[in-house]
C-alpha positions as CSV (number, residue, x, y, z in Angstrom):
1,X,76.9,121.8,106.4
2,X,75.1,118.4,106.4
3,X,75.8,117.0,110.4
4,X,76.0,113.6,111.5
5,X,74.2,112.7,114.9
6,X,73.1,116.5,115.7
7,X,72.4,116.7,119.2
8,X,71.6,120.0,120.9
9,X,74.9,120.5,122.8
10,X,76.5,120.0,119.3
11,X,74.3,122.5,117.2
12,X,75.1,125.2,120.0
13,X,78.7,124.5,120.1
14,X,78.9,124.4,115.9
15,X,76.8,127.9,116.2
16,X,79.4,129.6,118.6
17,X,82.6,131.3,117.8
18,X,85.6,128.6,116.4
19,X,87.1,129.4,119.8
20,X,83.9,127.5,121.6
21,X,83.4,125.0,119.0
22,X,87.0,123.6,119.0
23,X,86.7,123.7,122.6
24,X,83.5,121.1,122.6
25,X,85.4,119.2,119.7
26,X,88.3,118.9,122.2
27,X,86.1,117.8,125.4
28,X,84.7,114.8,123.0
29,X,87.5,113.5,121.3
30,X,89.3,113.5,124.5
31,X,85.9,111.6,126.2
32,X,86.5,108.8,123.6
33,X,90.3,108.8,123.8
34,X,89.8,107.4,127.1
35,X,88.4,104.1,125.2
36,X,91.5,101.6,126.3
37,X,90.9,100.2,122.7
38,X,91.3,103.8,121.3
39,X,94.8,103.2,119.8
40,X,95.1,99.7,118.4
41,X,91.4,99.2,117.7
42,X,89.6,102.5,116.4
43,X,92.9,104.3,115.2
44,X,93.2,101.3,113.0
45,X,89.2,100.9,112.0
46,X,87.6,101.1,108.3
47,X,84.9,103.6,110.3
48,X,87.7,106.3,110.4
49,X,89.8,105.4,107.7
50,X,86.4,105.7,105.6
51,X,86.4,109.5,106.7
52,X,89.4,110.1,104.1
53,X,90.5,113.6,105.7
54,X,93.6,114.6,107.7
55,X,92.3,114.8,111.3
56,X,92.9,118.2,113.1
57,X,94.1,118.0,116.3
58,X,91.2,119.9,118.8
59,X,94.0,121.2,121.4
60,X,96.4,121.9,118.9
61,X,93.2,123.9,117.1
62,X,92.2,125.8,120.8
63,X,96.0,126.5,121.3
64,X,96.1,128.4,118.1
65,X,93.1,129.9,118.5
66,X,93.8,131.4,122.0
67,X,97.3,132.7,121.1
68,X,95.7,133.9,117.6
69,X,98.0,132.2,115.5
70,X,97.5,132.3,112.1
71,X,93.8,132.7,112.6
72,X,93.0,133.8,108.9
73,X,94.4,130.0,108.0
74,X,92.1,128.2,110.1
75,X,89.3,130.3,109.3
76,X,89.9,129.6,105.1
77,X,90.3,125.6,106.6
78,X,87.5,125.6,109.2
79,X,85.0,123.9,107.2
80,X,87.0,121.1,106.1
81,X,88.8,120.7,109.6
82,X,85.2,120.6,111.5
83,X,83.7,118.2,108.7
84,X,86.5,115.8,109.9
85,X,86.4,116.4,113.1
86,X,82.6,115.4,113.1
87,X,83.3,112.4,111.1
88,X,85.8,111.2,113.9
89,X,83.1,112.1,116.7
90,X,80.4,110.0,114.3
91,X,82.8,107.1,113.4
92,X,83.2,106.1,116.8
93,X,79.9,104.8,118.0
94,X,79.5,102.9,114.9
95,X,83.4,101.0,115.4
96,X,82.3,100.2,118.9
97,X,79.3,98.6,118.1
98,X,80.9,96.6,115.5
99,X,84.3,95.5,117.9
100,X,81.8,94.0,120.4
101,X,80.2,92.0,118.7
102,X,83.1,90.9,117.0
103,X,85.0,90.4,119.9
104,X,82.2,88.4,121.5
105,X,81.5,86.7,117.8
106,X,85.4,85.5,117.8
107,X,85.2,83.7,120.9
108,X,83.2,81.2,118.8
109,X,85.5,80.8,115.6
110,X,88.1,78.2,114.9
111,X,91.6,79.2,114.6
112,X,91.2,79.2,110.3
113,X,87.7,81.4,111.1
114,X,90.0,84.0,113.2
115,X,92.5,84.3,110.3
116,X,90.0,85.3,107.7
117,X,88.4,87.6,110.0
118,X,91.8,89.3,110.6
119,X,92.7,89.8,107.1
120,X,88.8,90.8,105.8
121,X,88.0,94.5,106.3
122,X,85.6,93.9,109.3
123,X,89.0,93.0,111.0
124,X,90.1,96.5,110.7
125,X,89.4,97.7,114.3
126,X,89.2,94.5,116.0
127,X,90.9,95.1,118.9
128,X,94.2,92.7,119.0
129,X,92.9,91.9,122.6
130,X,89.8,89.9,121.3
131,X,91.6,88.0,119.3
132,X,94.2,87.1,121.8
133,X,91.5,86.3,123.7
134,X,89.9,83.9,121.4
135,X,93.2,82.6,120.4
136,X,93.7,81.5,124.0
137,X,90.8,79.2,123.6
138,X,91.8,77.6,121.2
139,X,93.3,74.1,121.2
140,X,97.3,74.7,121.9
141,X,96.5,78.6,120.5
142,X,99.6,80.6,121.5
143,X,101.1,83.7,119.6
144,X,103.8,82.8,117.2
145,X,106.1,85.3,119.4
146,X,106.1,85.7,123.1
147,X,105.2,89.7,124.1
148,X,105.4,90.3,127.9
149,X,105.3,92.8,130.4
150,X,108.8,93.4,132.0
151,X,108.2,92.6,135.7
152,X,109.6,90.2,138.7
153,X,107.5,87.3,137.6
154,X,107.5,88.0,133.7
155,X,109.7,85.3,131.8
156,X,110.0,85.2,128.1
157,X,108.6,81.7,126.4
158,X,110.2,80.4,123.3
159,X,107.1,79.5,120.6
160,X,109.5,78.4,118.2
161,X,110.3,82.2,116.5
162,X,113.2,83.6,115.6
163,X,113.3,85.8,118.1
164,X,111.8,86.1,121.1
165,X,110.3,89.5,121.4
166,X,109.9,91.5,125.2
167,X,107.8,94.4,126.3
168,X,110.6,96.3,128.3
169,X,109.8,99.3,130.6
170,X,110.3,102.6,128.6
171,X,113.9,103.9,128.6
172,X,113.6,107.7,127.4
173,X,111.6,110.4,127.3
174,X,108.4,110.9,125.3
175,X,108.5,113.1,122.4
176,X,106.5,116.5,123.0
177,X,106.7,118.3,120.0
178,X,104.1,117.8,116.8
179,X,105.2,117.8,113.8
180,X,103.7,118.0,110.7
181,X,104.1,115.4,108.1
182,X,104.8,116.6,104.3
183,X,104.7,113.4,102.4
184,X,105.3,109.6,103.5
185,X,108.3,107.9,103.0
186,X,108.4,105.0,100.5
187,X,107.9,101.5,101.4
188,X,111.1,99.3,101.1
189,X,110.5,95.7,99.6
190,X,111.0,93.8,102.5
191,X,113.1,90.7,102.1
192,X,113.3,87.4,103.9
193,X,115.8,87.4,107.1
194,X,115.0,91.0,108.0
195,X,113.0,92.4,111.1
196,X,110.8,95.5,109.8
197,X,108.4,97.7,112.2
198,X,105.7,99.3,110.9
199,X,104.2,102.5,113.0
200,X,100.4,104.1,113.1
201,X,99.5,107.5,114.7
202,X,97.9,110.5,114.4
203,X,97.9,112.2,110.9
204,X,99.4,115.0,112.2
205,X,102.0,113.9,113.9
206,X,105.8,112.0,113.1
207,X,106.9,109.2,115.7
208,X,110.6,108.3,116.2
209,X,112.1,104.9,115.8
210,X,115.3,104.0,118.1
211,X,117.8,102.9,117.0
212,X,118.5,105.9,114.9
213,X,116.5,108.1,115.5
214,X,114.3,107.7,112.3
215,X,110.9,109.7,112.0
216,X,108.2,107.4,110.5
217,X,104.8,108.6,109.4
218,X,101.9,106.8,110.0
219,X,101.9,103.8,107.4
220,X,105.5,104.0,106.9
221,X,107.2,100.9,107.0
222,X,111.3,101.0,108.7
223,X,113.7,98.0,108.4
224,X,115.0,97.1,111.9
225,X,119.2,97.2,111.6
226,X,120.5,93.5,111.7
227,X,122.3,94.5,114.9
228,X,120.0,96.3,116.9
229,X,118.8,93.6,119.6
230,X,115.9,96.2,120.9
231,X,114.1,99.3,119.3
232,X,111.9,102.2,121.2
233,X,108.9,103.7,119.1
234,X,108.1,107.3,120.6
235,X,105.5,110.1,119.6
236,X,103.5,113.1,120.8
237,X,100.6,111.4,119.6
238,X,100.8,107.9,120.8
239,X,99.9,104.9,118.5
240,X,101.0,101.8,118.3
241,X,103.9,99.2,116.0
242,X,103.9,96.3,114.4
243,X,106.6,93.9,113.9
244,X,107.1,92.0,110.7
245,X,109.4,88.8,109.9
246,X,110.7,88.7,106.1
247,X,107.5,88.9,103.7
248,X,104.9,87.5,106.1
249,X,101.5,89.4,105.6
250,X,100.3,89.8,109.2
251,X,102.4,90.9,111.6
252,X,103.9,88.9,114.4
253,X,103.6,91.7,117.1
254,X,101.1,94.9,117.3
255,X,101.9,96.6,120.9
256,X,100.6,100.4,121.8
257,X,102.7,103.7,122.9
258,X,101.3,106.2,124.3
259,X,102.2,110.0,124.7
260,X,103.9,109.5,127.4
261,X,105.3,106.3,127.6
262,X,107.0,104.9,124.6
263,X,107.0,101.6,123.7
264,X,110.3,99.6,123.8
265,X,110.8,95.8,122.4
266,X,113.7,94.1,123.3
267,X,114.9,91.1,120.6
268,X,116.6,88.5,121.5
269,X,117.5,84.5,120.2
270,X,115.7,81.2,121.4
């Protein structure tokens, strides 16, 4: 097996027993998991999109292993589940190069400059912080849609949307359970008028949009019912939603959940 940035605590742990090495795998990933840009910036980069595997999840992997369940099945899928695994651990330092200096290159760029840089494929990863960042520098730059933080000074601003879109504390439980995707559910044709959310998380796992509940796998695209005035995205796995308007390419609002604390937007008129 070729390896990708061989260090010596990484040849001993790939040389040990599966038990060990998924043990090292899990100590790293969870090392770079603790990146605040892990989510919405490297979940979402062309560095690990480019590793085109289904990423094996290292404490699901030790959990098995140490309860001996179905061992023969990860043996037969160890080689394919550690060449990802590596190719996560490799991808990494290259995205976070590449997101700081373009975080600090799109302090510089005019608003039309930011928008091409969004949509290109270097914008894939570009942590949506930088470019609110940059966007506040600009001349009158403001977010089309008004996100805040629930809190006692926190005070939705209308920008002129169709809705105005809050950031409400989370109001159930986190899901604890992974599940397994088979397949992903097929894309609606989104129409003008309608409100759609599109999730991202782990491969491996299925998130649940409220109201409903409806599971959504990665990629998959929901419509939001015409009633609901607030949904709640939730997942074992954490990731993070975007909002869409009708047919509009980017989306108006891209907002994190985490494991443990879902993420709940709250709609509401001008």
């Amino acid at each position: 097996m070729t390896l990708g940035g061989p260090t010596a605590e990484r040849e001993k742990a790939l040389s040990s027993s599966l038990l060990d090495k998924w043990r090292y795998f899990l100590v790293e990933q969870a090392r770079i998991e603790g990146d605040a840009d892990w989510v919405a910036g490297f979940l979402a980069s062309r560095e690990l999109r480019d590793c085109r595997c289904v990423r094996p999840i290292p404490g699901e992997m030790v959990r098995r292993l140490e309860n001996k369940d179905r061992i023969t099945q990860l043996e037969a899928d160890d080689e394919k589940n550690t060449r990802c695994e590596l190719c996560l651990l490799d991808s990494y330092p290259k995205w976070k190069v590449r997101s700081q200096k373009q975080c600090t290159l799109a302090l510089e760029l005019s608003e039309f400059e930011l928008g091409v840089l969004e949509r290109s494929d270097d914008g894939n990863g570009l942590p949506p912080r930088c470019v609110e960042a940059a966007r506040q520098k600009q001349p009158g730059g403001k977010p089309t849609v008004a996100v805040t933080q629930k809190g006692p000074q926190a005070a939705p601003k209308n920008n002129g949307s169709a809705y105005i879109i809050t950031q409400a504390p989370d109001p159930v439980g986190a899901a604890s359970d992974f599940l397994k995707p088979n397949d992903y559910a097929p894309i609606p044709s989104r129409e003008e008028g309608r409100v759609y959310v599109r999730v991202f998380t782990s491969s491996a796992c299925i998130a649940e949009v409220l109201p409903g509940p409806v599971q959504a796998r990665t990629g998959d695209l929901l419509p939001v019912p015409p009633s609901a005035r607030e949904i709640t995205v939730r997942g074992a796995c954490g990731g993070f939603a975007e909002i869409y308007f009708g047919k509009e390419e980017k989306p108006r609002v891209a907002e994190s959940f985490a494991r443990n604390q879902p993420l709940r937007l709250q709609f509401r008129a001008p």
